[in-house]
N, C-alpha and C positions, 0 to 999 in steps of 0.2 A: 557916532561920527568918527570917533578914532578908527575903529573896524576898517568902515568905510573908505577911508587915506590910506591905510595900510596896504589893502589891495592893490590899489596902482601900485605903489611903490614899490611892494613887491614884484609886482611885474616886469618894474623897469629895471630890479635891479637882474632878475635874470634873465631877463631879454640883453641888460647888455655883457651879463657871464657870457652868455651865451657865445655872442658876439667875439667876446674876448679868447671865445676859447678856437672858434673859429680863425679868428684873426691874426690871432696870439696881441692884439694892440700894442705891438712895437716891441712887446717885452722879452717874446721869445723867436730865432729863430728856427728855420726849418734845416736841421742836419744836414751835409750834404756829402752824397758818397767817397768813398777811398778814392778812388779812381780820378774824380775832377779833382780836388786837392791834389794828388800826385800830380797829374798834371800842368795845373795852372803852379805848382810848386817851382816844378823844373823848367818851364818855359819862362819865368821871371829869373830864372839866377839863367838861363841859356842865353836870352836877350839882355839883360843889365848886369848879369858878372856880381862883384861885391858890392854894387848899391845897391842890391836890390836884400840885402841877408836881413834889415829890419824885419821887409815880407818874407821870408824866407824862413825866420825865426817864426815869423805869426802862425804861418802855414802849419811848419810843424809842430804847433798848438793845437792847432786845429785838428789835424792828421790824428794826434794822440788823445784828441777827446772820442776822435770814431774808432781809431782804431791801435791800440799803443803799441802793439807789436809789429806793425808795419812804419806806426812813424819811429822806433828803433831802428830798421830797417832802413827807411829812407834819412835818415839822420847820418847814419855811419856811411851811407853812398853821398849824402853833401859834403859831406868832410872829403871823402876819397875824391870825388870830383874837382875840389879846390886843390889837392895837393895834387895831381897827376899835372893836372895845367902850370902850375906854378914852382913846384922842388923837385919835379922828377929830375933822375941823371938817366941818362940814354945810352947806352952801351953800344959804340962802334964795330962793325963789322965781325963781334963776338960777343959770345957770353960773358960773362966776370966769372972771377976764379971763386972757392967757398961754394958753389950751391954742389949738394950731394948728389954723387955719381952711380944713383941705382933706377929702378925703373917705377918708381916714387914720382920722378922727376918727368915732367912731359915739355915737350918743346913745341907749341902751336906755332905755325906756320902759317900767317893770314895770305887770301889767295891779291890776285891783281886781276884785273878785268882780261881775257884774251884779244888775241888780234881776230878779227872777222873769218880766218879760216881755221880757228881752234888752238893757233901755235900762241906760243906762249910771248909777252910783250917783254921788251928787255926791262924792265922794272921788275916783273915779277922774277927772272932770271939771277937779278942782284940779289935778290931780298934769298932767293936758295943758298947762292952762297954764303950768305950769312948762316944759314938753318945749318949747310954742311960743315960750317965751320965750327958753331959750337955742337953738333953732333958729334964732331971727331973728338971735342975738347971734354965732352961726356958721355963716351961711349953706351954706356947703360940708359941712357933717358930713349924714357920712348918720343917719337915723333906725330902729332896731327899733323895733315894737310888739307885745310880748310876753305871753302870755295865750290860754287856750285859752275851750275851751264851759263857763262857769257859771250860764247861764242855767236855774233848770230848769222852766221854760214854755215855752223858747223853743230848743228844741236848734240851731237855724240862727245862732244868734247866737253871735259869739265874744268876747272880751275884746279882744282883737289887732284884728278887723274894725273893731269901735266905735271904737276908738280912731284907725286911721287914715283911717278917715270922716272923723273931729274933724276930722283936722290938717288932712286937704287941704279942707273945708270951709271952716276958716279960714285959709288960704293956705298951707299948706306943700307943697310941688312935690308932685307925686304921686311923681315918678321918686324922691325923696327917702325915701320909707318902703316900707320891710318891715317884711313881715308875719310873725309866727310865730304861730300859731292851733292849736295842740298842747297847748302846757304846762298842766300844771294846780297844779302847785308852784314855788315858788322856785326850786329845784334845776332842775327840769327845763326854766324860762326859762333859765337858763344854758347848760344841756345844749344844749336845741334851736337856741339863738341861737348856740353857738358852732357845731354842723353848719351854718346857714346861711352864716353870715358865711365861716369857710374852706374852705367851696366852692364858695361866688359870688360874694365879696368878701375877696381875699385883700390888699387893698388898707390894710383896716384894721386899726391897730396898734397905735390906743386907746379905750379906754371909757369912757364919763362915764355913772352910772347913777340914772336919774330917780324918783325914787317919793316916798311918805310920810317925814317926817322919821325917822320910828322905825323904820322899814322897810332905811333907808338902809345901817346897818351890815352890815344878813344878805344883801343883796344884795351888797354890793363884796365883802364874803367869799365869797360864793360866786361869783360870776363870777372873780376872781381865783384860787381852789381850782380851779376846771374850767382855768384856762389853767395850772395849775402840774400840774394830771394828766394835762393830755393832752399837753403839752409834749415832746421827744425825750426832756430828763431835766431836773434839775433846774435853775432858772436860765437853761432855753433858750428862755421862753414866745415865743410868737408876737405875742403881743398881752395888755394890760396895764390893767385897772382905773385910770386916774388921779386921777378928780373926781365930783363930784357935785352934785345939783341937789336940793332938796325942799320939798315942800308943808309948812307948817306944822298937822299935824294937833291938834285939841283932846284926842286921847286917843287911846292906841294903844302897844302894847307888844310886843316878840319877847324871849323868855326864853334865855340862853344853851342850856338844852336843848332850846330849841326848833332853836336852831339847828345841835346835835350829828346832832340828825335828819337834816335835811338835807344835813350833809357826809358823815354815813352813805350817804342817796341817793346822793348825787354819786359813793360810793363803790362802789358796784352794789347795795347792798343794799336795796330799796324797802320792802319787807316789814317790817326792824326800824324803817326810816324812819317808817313810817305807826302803827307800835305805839306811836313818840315823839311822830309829831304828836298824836294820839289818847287819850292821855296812857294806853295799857294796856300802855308797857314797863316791867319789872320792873326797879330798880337794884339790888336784895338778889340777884340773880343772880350780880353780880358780888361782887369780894372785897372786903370793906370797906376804906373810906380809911384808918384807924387800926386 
């Protein structure tokens, strides 16, 4: 009779292992890749700012259980993100004195949208004079100008082209600027400026990055993001966001979700990216803050 009892019970107990291993019965979840973490990481501190750093803390728990060298990674760009938005100093219509005058030193030049016939809009034209001014103040740094085709009358025209017409038109060396004639985002003047620079100019090892006053912070975040992802690992960049230079605009704004967007690009995801810039991504997808 004992035999007999045994039997079932054996049965039920792994029928319900079974079960359990299937199921995980509550006890274990199912991992979930880099990529949604990053994510759902960045779109909570882009939409909630610092109420959301509990989740933001959790996340990169999470991140570091899948993957620890990318939540180093993504750790050191939370930080950077918080202090671009909130202690950056902004440097008027020049450079700051101190940064070293040899070709170490590159001065990015972020482009501005064109007018309809290719010619350049007077925003972008302020923001050169900024570029020529600390060019002059560091003759030795080399110069990017970054910006693709947004002309749409004029598909020959670039953002990048126009811009380094200006410079050497107004004296700046020709040998002195590059061009990058690609990008049509934020994200991807970083992208494309950093394939140029290290592997034609492995030379340089700092950035100073020129644009609009309001513009200012989304860019040193993200050129500083691209040197901290493409880096061996974390802490090892090649080259480093230092300073900055900007035009004093009358009006102009980047919203911190605007700028989750773009670290998303930056992340490979273009796709959610452009849902953010376009304002048709969904934040009730994800799990509420509270």
């Amino acid at each position: 009779m004992k035999t007999k009892l045994c039997i079932p019970i054996l049965c039920l107990t792994l029928a319900v292992s079974f079960v359990c291993l299937c199921t995980g019965c509550g006890r274990k979840e199912e991992k979930r890749d880099r990529q949604s973490i990053v994510e759902e990481l960045v779109v909570d501190y882009g939409s909630y700012g610092d109420e959301a750093e509990e989740r933001v803390t959790s996340l990169l728990g999470e991140l570091r259980s899948a993957d620890a060298d990318a939540a180093d990674r993504w750790e050191r760009i939370m930080t950077l993100w918080k202090t671009v938005n909130t202690a950056l100093a902004v440097n008027e219509t020049v450079l700051p004195e101190g940064l070293p005058d040899t070709d170490e030193l590159c001065i990015v030049a972020l482009g501005f949208q064109l007018n309809p016939d290719g010619t350049m809009r007077d925003e972008l034209i302020e923001r050169l004079t900024v570029v020529k001014n600390s060019a002059e103040k560091y003759p030795n740094a080399l110069i990017v100008c970054t910006g693709g085709g947004t002309a749409a009358e004029n598909e020959d025209a670039t953002e990048a082209g126009k811009m380094a017409e200006w410079l050497i038109e107004n004296g700046i060396a020709a040998e002195r600027v590059i061009v990058e004639d690609k990008s049509v985002t934020t994200a991807q003047n970083a992208i494309y400026t950093y394939d140029i620079l290290t592997e034609q100019y492995p030379q340089v090892k700092q950035l100073v990055i020129v644009s609009s006053d309001y513009h200012i912070a989304t860019g040193m975040l993200l050129f500083e993001a691209e040197a901290i992802l493409r880096a061996e690992k974390a802490g090892a960049e090649t080259m480093h966001v230092v300073s900055n230079a900007a035009w004093k605009a009358p009006s102009g704004a980047l919203s911190t979700m605007f700028q989750a967007g773009a670290l998303i690009e930056l992340s490979g995801d273009a796709d959610t990216a452009f849902e953010i810039y376009y304002e048709t991504y969904d934040i009730h997808e994800l799990p509420p803050l509270h």
